[in-house]
MDAnalysis code that builds the backbone (N, CA, C; Angstrom):
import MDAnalysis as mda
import numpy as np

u = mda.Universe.empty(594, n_residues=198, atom_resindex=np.repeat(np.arange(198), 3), trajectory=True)
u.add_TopologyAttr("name", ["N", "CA", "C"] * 198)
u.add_TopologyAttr("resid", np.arange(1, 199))
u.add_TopologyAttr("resname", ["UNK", "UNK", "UNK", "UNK", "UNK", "UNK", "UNK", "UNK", "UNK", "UNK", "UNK", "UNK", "UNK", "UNK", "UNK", "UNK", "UNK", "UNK", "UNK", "UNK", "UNK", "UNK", "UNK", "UNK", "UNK", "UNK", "UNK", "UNK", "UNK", "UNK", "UNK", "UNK", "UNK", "UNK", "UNK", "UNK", "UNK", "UNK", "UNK", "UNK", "UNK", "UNK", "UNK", "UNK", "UNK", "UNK", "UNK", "UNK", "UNK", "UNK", "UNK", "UNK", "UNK", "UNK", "UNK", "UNK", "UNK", "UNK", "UNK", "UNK", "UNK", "UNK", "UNK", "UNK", "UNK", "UNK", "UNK", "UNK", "UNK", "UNK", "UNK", "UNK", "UNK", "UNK", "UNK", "UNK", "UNK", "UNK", "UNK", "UNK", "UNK", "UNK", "UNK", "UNK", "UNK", "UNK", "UNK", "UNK", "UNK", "UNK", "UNK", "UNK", "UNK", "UNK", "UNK", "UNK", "UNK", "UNK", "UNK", "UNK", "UNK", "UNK", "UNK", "UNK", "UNK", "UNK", "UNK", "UNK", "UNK", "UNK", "UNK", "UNK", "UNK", "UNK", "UNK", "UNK", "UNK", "UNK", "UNK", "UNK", "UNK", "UNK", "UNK", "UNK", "UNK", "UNK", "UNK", "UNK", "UNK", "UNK", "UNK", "UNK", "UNK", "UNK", "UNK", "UNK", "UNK", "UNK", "UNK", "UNK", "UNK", "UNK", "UNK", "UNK", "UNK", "UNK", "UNK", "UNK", "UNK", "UNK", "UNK", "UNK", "UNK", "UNK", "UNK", "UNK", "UNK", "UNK", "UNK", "UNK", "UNK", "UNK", "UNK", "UNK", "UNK", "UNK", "UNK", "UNK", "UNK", "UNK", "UNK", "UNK", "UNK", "UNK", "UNK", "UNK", "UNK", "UNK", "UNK", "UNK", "UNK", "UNK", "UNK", "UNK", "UNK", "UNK", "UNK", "UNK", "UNK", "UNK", "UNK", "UNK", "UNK", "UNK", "UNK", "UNK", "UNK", "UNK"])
u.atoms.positions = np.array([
    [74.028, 255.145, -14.720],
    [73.280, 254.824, -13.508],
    [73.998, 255.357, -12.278],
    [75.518, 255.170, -12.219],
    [76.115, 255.765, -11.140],
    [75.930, 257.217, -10.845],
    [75.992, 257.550, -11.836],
    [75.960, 259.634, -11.929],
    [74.339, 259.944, -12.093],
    [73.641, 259.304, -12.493],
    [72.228, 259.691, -12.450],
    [71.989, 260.179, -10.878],
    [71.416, 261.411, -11.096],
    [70.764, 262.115, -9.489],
    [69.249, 261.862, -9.782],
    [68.397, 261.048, -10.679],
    [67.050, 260.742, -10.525],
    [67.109, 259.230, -10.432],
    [67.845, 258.508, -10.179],
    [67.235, 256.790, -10.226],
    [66.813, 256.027, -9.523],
    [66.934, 257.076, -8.230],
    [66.191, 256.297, -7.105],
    [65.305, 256.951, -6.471],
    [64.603, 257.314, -7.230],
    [63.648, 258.732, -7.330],
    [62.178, 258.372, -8.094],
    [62.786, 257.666, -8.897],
    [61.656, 257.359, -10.279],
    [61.728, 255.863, -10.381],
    [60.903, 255.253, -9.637],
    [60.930, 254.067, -9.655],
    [60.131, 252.832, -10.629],
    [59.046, 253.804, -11.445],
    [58.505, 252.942, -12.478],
    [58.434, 253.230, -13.510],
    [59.948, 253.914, -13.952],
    [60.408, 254.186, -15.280],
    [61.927, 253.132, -15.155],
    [61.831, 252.373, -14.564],
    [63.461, 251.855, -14.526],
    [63.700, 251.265, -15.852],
    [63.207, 250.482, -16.366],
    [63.867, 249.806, -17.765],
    [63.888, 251.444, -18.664],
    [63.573, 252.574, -18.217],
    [64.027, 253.464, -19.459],
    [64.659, 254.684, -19.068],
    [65.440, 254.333, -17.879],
    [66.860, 255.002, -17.530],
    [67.650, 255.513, -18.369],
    [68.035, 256.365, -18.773],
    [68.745, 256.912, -19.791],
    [70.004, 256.306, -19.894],
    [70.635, 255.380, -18.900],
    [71.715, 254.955, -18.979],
    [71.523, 253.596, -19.225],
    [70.360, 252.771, -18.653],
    [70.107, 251.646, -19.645],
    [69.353, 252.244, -21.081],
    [68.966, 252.661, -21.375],
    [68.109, 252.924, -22.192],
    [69.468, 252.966, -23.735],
    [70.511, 254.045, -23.129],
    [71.530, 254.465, -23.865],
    [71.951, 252.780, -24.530],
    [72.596, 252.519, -23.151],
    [73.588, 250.872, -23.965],
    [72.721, 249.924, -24.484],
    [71.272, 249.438, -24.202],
    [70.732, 248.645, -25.104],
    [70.502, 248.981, -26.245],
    [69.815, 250.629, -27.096],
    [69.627, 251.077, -28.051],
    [71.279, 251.015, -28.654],
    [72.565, 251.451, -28.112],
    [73.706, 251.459, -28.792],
    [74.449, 250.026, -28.810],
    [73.982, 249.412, -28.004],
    [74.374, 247.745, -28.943],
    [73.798, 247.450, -29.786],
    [72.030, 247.202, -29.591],
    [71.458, 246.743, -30.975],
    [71.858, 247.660, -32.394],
    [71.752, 248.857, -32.468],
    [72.026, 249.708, -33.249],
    [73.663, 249.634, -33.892],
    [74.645, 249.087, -33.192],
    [75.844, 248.672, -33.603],
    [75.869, 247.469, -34.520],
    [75.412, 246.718, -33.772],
    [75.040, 245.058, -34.673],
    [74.442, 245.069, -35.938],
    [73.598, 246.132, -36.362],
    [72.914, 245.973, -36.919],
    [73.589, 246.675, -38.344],
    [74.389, 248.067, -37.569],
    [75.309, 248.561, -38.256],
    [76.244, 248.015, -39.158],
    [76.952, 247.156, -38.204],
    [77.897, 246.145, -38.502],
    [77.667, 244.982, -39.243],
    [75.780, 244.557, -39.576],
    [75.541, 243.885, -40.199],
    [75.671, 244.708, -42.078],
    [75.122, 245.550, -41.657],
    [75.035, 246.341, -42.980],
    [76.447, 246.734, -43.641],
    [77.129, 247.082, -42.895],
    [78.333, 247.484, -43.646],
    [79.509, 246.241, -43.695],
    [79.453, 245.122, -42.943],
    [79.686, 243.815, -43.370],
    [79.192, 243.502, -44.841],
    [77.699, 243.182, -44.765],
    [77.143, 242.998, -46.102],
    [77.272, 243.544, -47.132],
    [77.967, 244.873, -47.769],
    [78.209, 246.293, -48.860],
    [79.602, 245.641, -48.675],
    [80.608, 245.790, -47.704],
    [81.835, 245.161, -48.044],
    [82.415, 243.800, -48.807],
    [81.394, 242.931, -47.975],
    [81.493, 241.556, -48.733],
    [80.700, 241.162, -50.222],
    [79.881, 242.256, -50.825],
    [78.885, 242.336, -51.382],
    [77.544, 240.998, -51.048],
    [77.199, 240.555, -50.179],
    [76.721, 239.526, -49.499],
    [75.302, 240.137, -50.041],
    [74.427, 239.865, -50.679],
    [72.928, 239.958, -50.702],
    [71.997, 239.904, -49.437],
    [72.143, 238.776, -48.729],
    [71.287, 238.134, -47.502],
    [71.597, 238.728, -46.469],
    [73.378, 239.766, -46.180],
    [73.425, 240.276, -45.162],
    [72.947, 241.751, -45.410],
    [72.266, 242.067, -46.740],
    [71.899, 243.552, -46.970],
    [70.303, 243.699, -46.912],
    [69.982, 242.199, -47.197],
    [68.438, 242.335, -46.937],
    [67.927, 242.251, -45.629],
    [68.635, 241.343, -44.610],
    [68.616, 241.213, -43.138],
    [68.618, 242.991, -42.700],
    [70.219, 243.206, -42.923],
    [70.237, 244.484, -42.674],
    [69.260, 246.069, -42.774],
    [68.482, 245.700, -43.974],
    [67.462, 246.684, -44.367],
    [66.476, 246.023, -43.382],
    [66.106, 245.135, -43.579],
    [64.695, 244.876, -43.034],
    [64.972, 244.921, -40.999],
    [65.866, 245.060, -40.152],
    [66.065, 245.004, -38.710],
    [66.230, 246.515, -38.788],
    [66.350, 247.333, -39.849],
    [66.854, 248.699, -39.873],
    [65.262, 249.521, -40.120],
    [64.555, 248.663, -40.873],
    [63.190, 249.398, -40.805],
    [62.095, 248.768, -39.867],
    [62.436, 247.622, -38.923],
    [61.930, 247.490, -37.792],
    [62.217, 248.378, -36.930],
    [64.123, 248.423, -36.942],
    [64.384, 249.705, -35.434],
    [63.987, 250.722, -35.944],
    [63.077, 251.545, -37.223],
    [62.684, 252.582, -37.368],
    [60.965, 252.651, -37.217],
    [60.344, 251.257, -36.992],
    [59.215, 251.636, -36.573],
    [59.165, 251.411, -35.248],
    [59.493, 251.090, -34.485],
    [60.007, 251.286, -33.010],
    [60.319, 252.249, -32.543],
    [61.197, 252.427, -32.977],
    [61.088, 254.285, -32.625],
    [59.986, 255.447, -33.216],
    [59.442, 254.907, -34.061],
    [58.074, 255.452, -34.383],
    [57.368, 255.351, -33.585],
    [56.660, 254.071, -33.060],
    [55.818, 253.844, -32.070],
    [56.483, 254.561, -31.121],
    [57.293, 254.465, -30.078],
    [57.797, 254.962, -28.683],
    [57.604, 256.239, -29.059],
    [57.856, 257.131, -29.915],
    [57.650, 258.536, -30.014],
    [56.254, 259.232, -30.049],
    [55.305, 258.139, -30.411],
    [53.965, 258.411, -30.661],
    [52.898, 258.019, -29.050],
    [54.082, 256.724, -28.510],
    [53.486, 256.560, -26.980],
    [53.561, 257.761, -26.499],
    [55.159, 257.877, -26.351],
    [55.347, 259.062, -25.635],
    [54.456, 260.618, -25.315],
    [54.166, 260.770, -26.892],
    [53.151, 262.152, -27.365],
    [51.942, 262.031, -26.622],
    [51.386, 260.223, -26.712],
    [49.768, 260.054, -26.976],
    [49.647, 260.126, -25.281],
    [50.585, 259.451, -24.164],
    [50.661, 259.382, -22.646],
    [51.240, 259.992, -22.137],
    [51.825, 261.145, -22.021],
    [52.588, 262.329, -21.845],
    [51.392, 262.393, -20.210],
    [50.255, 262.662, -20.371],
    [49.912, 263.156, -19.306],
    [49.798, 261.671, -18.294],
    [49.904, 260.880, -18.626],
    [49.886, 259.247, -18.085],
    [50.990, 259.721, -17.113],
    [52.305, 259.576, -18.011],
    [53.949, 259.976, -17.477],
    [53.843, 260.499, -16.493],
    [53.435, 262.047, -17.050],
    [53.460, 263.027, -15.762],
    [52.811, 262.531, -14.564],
    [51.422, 261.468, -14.795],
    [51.035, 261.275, -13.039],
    [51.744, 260.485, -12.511],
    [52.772, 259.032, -13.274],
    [53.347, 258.325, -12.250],
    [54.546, 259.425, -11.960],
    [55.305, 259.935, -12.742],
    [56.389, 260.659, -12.307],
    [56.049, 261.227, -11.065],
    [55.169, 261.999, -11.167],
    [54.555, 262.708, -9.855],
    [54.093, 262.017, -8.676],
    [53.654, 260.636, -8.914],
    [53.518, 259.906, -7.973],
    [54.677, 259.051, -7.315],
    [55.799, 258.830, -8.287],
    [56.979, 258.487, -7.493],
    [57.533, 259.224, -6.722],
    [57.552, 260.902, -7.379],
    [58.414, 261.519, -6.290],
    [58.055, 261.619, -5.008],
    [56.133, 261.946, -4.833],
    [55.849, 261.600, -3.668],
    [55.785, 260.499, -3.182],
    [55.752, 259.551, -3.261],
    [56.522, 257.852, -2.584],
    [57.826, 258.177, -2.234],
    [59.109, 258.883, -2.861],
    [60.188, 259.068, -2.865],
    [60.260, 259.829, -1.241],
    [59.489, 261.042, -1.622],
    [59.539, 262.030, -0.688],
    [59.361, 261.907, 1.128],
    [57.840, 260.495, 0.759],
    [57.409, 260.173, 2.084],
    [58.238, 259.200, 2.608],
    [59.090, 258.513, 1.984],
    [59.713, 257.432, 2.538],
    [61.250, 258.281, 2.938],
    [61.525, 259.408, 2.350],
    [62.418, 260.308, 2.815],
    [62.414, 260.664, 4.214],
    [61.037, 261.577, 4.353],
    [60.533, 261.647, 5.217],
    [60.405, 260.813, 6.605],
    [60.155, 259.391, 6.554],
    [60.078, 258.503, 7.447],
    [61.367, 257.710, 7.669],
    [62.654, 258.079, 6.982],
    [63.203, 257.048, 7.520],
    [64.224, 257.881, 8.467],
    [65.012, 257.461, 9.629],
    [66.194, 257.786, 9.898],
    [67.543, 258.421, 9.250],
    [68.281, 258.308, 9.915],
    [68.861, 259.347, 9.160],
    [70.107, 258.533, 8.853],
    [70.276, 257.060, 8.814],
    [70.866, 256.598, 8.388],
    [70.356, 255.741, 6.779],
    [69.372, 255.813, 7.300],
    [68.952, 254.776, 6.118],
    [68.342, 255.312, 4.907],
    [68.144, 254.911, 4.010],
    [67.506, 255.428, 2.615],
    [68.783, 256.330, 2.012],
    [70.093, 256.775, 2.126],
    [70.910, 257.556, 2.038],
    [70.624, 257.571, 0.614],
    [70.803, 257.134, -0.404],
    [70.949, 257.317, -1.563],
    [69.500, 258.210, -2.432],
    [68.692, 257.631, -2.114],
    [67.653, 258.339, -2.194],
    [67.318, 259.794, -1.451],
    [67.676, 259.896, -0.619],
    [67.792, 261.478, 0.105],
    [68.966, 262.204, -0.479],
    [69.993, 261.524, -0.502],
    [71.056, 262.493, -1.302],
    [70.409, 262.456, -2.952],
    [70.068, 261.863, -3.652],
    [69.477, 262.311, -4.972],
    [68.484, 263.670, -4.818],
    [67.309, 263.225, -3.550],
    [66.313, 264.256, -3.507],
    [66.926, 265.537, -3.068],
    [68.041, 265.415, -2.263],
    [68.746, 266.947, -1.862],
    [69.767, 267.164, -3.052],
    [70.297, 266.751, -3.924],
    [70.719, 267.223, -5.044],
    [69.299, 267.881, -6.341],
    [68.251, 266.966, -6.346],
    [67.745, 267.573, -7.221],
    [66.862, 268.941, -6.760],
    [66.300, 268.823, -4.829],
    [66.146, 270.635, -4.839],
    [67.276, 271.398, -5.017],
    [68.042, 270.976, -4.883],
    [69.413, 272.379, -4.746],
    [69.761, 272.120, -6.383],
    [69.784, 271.283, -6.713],
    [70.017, 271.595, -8.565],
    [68.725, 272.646, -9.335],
    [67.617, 272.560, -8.853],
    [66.533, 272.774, -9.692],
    [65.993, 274.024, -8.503],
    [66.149, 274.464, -7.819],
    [65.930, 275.302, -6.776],
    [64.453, 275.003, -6.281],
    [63.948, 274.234, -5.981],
    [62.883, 273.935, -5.587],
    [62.627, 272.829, -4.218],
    [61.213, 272.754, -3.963],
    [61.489, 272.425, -2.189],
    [60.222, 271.317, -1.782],
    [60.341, 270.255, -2.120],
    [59.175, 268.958, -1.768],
    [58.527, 268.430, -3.531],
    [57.372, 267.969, -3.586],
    [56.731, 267.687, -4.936],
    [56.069, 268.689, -5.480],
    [55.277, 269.638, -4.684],
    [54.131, 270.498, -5.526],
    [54.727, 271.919, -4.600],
    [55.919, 271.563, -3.016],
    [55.972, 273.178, -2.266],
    [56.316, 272.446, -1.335],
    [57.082, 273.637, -0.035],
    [57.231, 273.015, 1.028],
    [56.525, 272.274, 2.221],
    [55.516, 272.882, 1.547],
    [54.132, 272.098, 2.361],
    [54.362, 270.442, 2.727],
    [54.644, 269.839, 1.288],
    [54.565, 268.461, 1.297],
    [55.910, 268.069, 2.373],
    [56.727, 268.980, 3.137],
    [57.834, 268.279, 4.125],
    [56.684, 268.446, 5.257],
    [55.852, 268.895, 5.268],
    [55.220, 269.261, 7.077],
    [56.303, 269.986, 7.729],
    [56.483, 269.626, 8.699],
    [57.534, 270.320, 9.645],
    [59.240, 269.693, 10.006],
    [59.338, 268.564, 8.868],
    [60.390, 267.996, 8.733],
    [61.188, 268.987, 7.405],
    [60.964, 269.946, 6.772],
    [62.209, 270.378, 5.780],
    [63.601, 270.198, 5.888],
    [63.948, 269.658, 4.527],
    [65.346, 269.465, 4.798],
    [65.909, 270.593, 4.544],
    [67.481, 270.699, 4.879],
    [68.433, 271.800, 4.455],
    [68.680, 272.138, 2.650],
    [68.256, 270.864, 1.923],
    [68.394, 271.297, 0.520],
    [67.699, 272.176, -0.095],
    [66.106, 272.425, 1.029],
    [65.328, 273.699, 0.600],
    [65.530, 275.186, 0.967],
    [66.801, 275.347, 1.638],
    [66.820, 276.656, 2.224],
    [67.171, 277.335, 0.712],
    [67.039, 278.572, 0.662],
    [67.292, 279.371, -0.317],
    [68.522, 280.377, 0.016],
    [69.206, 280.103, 1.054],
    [70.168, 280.923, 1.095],
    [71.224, 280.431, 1.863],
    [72.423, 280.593, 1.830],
    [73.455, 279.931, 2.423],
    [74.666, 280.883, 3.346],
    [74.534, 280.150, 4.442],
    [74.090, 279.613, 5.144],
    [72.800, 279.313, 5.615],
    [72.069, 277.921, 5.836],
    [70.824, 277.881, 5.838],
    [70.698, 278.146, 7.563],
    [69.298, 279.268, 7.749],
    [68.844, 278.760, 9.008],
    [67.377, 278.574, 9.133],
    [66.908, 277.268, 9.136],
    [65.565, 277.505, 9.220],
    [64.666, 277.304, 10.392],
    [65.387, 278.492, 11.251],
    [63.868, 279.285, 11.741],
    [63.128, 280.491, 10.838],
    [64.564, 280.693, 10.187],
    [63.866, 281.823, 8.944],
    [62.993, 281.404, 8.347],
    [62.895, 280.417, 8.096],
    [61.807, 280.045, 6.494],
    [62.417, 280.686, 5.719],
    [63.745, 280.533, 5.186],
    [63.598, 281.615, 3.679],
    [64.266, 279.997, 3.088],
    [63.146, 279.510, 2.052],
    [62.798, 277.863, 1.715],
    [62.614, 278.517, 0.109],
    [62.751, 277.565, -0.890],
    [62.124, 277.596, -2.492],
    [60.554, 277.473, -2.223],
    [59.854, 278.054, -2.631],
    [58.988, 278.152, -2.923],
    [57.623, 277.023, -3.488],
    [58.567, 276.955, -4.824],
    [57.880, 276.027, -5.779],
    [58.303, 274.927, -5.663],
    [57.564, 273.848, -6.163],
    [57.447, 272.524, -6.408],
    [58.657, 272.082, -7.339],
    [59.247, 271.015, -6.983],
    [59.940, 269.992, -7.873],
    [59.233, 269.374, -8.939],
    [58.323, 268.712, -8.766],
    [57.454, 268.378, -9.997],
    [57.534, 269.916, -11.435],
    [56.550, 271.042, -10.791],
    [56.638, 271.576, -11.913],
    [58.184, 272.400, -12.674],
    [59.207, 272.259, -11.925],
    [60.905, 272.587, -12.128],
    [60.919, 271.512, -13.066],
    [60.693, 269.780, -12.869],
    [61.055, 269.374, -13.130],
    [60.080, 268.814, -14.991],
    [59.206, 269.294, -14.463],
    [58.481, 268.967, -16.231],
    [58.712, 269.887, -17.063],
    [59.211, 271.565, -16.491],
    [59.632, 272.736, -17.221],
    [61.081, 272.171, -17.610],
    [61.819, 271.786, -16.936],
    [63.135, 271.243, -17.460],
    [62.800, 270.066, -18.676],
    [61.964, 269.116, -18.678],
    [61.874, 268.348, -19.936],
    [61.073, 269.312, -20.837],
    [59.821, 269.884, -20.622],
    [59.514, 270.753, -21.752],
    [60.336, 271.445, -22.534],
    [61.397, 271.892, -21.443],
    [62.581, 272.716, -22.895],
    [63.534, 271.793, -23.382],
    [63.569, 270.437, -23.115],
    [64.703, 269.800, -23.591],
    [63.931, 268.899, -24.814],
    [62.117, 269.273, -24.981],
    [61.829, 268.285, -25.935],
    [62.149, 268.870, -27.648],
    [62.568, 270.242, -27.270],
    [62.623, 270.446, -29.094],
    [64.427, 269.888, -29.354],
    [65.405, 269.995, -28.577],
    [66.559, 269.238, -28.874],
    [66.716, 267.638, -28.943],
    [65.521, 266.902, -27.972],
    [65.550, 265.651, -28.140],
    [64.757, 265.386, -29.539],
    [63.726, 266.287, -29.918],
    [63.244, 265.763, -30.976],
    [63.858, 266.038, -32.090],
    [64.611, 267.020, -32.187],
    [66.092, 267.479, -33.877],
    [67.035, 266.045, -33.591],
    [67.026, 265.723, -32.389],
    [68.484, 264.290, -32.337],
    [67.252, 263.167, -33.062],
    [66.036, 262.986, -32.484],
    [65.234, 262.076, -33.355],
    [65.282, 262.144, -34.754],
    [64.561, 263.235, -35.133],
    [64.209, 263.065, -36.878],
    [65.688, 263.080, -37.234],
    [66.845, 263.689, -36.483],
    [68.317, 263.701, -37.344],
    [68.344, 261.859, -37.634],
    [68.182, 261.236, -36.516],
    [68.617, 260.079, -36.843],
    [67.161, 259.383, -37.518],
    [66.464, 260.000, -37.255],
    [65.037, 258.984, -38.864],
    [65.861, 259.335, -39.916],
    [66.407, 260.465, -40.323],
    [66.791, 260.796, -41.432],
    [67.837, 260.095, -42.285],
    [68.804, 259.771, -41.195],
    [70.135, 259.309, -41.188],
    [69.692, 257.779, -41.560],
    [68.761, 257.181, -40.785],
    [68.416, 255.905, -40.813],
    [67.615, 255.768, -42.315],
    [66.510, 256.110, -42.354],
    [66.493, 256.434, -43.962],
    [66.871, 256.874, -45.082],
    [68.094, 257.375, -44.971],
    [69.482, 257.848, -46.245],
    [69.855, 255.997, -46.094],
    [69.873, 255.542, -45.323],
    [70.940, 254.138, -45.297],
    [70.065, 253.248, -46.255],
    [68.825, 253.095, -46.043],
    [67.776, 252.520, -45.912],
    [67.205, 252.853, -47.734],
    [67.603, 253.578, -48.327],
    [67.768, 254.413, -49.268],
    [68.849, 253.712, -50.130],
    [69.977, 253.638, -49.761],
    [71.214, 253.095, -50.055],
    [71.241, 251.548, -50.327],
    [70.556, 250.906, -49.454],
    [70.727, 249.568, -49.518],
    [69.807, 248.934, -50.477],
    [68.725, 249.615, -50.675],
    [68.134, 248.893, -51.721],
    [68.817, 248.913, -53.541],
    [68.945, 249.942, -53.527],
    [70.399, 250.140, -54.734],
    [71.465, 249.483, -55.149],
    [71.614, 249.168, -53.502],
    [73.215, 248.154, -53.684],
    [72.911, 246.781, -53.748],
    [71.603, 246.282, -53.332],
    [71.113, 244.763, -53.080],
    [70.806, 244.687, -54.682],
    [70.295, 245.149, -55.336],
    [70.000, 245.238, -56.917],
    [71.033, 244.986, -57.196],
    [71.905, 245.881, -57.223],
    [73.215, 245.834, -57.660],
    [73.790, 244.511, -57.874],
    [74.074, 244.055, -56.876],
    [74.535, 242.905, -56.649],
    [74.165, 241.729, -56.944],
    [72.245, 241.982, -56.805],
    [71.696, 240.817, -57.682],
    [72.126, 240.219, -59.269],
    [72.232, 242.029, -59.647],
    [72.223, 241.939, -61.174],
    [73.497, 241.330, -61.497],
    [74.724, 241.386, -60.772],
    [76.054, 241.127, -60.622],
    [76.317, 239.591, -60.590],
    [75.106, 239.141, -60.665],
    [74.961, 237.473, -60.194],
    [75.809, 236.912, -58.832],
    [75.707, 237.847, -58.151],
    [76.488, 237.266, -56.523],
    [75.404, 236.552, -55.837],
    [74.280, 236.820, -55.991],
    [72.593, 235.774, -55.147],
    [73.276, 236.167, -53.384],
    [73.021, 234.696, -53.080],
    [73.234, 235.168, -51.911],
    [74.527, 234.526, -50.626],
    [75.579, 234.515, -51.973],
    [76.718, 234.337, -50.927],
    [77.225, 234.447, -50.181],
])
């Protein structure tokens, strides 16, 4: 959240911040871990069936969210697009003391992504900031400004990052179903072993 340059930018995606998003998925996913390989160590029955069955819940969960994601993709794109312009106009209107955090995100992400307002420079009117100049030293009586829109920089930047986010997905369906695979083998096992459910 500290290093994020979009979080005060995108205001009705907050519960799925990549930095909350990260530590709630990597605690539950630890616990659950830790339930399973607790249970195979101790040969425990009840902590391998718990374990399978919270392991093929967190795998239809992530089923569903992947299938939201696909099915509202164009949903996304309008609030995204509608925060930045909320972002932009309240940029726009405030002083030049206030809103700081939010203006320094929005002048990091034109000068990261080379681009200049939501859809062009149009959307500053006659207020442009210095993060849109295109050349440095900026002077703008020149107009020499980015061109294009932040919005479409910024959905071309997730379009190319969806075939690596989706190889880290199925890697871990995969991974999660090798386990998932495993445990039913070993819960037998153990049944047959007459341990029940100590």
């Amino acid at each position: 959240m500290i290093h994020s340059r979009f979080a005060s930018l995108i205001i009705s995606f907050w519960p799925i911040y990549p930095a909350n998003t990260l530590v709630v998925t990597g605690t539950i996913v630890t616990c659950v871990c830790f339930l399973g390989v607790l249970g195979g160590m101790k040969e425990n029955r009840c902590m391998l069936i718990t374990f399978f069955i919270l392991l093929l819940i967190l795998m239809l969960v992530e089923l569903a969210m992947a299938c939201v994601f696909l099915v509202y993709s164009r949903e996304i794109d309008t609030y995204f697009e509608g925060d930045l312009m909320r972002s932009l106009e309240t940029y726009r209107q405030s002083s030049e003391e206030e809103n700081r955090t939010l203006k320094d995100d929005f002048d990091a992400v034109q000068h990261l992504f080379r681009c200049c307002g939501v859809h062009g420079m149009e959307d500053w009117k006659d207020n442009i900031p210095i993060s849109c100049c295109s050349v440095d030293p900026c002077d703008i009586s020149i107009h020499d400004h980015w061109q294009e829109g932040c919005a479409v920089k910024l959905r071309n930047w997730f379009a190319r990052n969806y075939v690596s986010t989706g190889a880290g997905v199925v890697t871990m369906f995969i991974i999660q179903l090798i386990c998932l695979c495993i445990t039913i083998p070993l819960t037998c096992h153990i049944h047959r072993r007459g341990l029940g459910y100590q």
